[in-house]
VOMARSE-693149 format. One line per field, with one value per residue (C-alpha): residue number from 1; x, y, z. Coordinates in steps of 0.02 Angstrom, whole numbers, plus 50000, padded with zeros to 5 digits. Example, Ala and Ser with C-alpha at 12.3 -4.5 7.8 and 13.67 -1.06 7.14 Angstrom:
! residues 2
i: [1:2];
x: [50615:50684];
y: [49775:49947];
z: [50390:50357];
! end
This chain:
! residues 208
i: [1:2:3:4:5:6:7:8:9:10:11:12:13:14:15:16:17:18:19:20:21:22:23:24:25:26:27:28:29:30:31:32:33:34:35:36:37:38:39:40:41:42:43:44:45:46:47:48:49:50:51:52:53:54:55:56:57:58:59:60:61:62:63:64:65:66:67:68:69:70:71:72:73:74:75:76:77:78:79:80:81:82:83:84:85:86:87:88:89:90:91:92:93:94:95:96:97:98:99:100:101:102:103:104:105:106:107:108:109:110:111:112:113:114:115:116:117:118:119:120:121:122:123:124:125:126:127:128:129:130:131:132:133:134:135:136:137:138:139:140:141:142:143:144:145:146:147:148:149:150:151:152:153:154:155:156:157:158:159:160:161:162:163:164:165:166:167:168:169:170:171:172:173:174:175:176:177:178:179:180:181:182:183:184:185:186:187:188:189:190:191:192:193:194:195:196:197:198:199:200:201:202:203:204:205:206:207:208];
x: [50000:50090:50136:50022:50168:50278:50159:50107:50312:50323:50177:50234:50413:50364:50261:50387:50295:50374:50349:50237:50188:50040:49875:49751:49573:49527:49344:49265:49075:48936:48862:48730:48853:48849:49011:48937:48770:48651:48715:48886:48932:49057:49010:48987:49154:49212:49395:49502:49688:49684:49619:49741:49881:49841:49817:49999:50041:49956:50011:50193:50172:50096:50183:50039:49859:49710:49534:49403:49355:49205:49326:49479:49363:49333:49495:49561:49433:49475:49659:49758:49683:49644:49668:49765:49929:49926:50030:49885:49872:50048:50051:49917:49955:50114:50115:50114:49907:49834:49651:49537:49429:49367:49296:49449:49568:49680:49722:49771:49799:49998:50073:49926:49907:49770:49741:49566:49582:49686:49649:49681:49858:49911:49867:49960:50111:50105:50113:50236:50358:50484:50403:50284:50102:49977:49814:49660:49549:49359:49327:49194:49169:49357:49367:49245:49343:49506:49417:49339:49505:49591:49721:49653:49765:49664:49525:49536:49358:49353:49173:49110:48967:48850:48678:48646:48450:48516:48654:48758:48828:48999:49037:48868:48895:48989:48934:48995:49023:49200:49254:49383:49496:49513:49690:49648:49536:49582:49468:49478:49418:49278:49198:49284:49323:49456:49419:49566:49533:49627:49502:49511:49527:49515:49680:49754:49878:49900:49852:49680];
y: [50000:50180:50269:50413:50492:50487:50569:50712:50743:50738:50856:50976:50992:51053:51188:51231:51178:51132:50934:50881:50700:50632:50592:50481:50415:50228:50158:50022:50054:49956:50004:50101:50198:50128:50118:50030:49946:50057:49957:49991:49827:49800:49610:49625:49676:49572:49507:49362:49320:49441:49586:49536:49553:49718:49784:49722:49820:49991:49960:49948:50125:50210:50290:50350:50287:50405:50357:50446:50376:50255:50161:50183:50058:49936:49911:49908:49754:49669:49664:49641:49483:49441:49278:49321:49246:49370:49477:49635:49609:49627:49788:49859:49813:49903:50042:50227:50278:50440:50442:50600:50597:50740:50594:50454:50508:50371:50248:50059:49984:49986:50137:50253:50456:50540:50697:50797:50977:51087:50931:51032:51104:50918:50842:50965:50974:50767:50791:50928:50798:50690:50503:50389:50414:50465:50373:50396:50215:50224:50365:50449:50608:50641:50585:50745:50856:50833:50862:51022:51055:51031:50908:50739:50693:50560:50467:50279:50197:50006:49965:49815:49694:49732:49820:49856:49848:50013:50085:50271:50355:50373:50566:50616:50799:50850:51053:51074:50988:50921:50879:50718:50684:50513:50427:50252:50082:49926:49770:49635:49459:49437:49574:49739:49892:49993:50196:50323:50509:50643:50784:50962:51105:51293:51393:51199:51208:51011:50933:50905];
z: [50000:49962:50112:50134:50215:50081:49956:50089:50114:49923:49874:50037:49964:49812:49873:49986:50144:50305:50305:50440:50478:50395:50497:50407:50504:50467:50474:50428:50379:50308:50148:50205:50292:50479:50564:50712:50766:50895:51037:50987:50921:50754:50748:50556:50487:50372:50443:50364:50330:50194:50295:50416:50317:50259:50430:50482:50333:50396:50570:50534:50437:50612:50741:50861:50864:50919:50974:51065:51219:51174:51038:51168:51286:51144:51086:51282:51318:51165:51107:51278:51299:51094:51041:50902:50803:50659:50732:50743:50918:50954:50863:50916:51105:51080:50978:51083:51083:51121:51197:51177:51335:51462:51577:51594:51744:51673:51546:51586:51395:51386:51303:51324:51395:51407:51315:51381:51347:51188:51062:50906:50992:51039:50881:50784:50890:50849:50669:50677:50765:50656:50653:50558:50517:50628:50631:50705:50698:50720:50848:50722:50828:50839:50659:50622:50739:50651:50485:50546:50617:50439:50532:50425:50274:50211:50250:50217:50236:50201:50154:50197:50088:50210:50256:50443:50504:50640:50674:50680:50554:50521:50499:50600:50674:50534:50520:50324:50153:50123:49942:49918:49795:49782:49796:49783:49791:49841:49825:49945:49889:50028:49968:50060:49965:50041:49995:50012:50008:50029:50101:50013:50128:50079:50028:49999:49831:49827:49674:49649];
! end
């Protein structure tokens, strides 16, 4: 998969911009746009060796993870204790992680702070240190912060062959239109489709 990294450095150095690291937001969404069920379960996405592969394959390009509180607690439950020999676990267990909150005090999954107040200052000083990709995975309403923010790089949104009965919507909150340019699609064999956007902000000179 290209690094979205590289192609942000690239398209920064020839407009003369000071390189900053790029911060991308992964979700995985059902066709009719749901990136979880009402009670906040995510028993439908579609997860094989395949997928597996390519999420080693992000992973290893990310340097900090991000999540808002209510996917922090998800991820916390599950992956410490995942039974899991495809090496995601290990990666995700380990990897430095960020968690938006103004209600956790603390954070027990290994390698975690806790970041409740100046968001927009904390995210950008992250990006403006040397490093890897930043990533922010699930997390919706921090996902439409960021945008709103103009600190998202891309937006990769893996769709899955599905149609959810209820569920929320991924991007809900969101106060204005954003165009995308789109980078890239990737089509898994059990029926995924992986999306990447880049999002167009005012005043950017990138090209379209």
């Amino acid at each position: 998969m290209p690094s979205s990294r590289n192609e942000a450095e690239s398209s920064r150095l020839l407009t003369g911009e000071v390189a900053e690291r790029c911060l991308f937001a992964f979700e995985m969404v059902s066709l009719n746009g749901f990136f979880e069920r009402s009670d906040r379960q995510i028993d439908w996405h579609h997860v094989d060796d395949e997928f597996n592969a390519f999420s080693i394959e992000q992973l290893d390009e990310i340097e900090v993870l991000l999540f808002g509180r209510v996917t922090y607690e998800l991820m916390a439950n599950y992956w410490p204790e995942a039974d899991d020999n495809s090496g995601v676990a290990e990666r995700m267990n380990s990897l430095p992680k960020v968690v938006v909150s103004t209600t956790l005090e603390e954070a027990d999954w290994n390698n975690t702070r806790v970041v409740s107040a100046n968001v927009v200052e904390e995210v950008s000083e992250l990006k403006r240190q040397p490093g890897d990709d930043l990533a922010i995975f699930g997390s919706s309403k921090l996902t439409v912060s960021m945008l709103e923010a103009g600190l998202v790089d891309e937006l990769r949104i893996i769709v899955n062959p599905i149609l959810l009965g209820d569920g929320h919507s991924l991007f809900a909150g969101l106060a204005d239109d954003f165009e995308l340019r789109l980078l890239d699609t990737k089509t898994f064999g059990n029926g995924n489709v992986l999306h990447r956007y880049r999002p167009v902000y005012d005043g950017d000179d990138r090209e379209r």
